[in-house]
C-alpha positions as CSV (number, residue, x, y, z in Angstrom):
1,X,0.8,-2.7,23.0
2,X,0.9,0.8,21.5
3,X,3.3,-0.4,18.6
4,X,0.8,-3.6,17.6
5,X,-2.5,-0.7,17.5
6,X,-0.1,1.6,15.3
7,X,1.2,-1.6,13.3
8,X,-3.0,-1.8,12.6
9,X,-4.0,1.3,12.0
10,X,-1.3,2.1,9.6
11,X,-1.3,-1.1,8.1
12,X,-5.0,-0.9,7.3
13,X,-5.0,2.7,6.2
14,X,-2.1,2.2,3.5
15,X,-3.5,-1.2,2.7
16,X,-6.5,0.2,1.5
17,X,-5.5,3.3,0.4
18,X,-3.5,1.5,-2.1
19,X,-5.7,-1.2,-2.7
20,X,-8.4,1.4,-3.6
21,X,-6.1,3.9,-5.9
22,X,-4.9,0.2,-8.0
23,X,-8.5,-0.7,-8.1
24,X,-9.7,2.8,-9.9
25,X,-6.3,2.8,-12.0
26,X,-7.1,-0.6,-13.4
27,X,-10.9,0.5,-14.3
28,X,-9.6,3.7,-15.7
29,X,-7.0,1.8,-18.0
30,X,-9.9,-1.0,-18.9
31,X,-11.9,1.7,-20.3
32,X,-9.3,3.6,-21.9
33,X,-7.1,1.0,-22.8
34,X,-9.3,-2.4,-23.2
35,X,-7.1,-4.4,-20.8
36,X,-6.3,-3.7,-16.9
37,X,-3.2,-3.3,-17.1
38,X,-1.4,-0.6,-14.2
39,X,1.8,-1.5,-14.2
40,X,4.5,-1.3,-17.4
41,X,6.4,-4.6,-18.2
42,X,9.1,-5.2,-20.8
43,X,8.2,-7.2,-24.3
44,X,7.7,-11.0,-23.4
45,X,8.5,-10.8,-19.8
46,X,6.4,-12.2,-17.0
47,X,4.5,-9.6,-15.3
48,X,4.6,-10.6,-11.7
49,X,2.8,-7.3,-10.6
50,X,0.3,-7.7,-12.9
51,X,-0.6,-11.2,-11.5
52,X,0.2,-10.9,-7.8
53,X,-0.5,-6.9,-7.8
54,X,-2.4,-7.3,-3.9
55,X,0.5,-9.1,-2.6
56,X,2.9,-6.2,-3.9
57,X,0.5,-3.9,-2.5
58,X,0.5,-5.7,0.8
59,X,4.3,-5.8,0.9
60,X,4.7,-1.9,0.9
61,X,2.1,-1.7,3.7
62,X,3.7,-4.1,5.9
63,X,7.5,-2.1,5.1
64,X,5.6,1.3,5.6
65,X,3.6,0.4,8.5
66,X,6.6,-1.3,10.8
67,X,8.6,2.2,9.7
68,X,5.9,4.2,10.5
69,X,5.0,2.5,14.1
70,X,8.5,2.6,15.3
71,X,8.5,6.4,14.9
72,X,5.2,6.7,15.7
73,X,5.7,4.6,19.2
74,X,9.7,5.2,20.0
75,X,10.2,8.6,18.3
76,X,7.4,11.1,18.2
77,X,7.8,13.7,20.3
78,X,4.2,14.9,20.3
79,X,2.2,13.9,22.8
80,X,-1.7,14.2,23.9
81,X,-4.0,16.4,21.7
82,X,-0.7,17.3,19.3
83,X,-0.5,13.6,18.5
């Protein structure tokens, strides 16, 4: 049960986190730039970040936050207040 409310919490944080920092890159780079663009792409190449940039973002949580749940859960050796 422990690993599913770290799963969450971590998920959510980093989910967010990143969601938030894309968000105030692509209104930086709309007013600098004229177009949102965050991410670089090569001349005439689809850019699948550009498009699907949430799902990318999501994918890195979901990596992150099953990494960071198993050590959180099976290897931390803090416990109580230290945690």
């Amino acid at each position: 049960m422990y690993f599913a409310k770290a799963f969450g919490v971590f998920f959510l944080v980093s989910f967010g986190g990143g969601t938030l920092i894309y968000s105030l890159l692509a209104l930086i780079a709309e007013k600098l730039f004229g177009a949102p663009m965050v991410f670089g792409s090569l001349f005439r190449m689809f850019a699948y970040h550009e498009e699907h940039s949430f799902q990318y973002i999501a994918l890195i949580a979901i990596t992150y936050s099953f990494f960071a749940s198993i050590w959180a859960t099976f290897r931390s050796y803090s416990s109580g207040w230290r945690r």
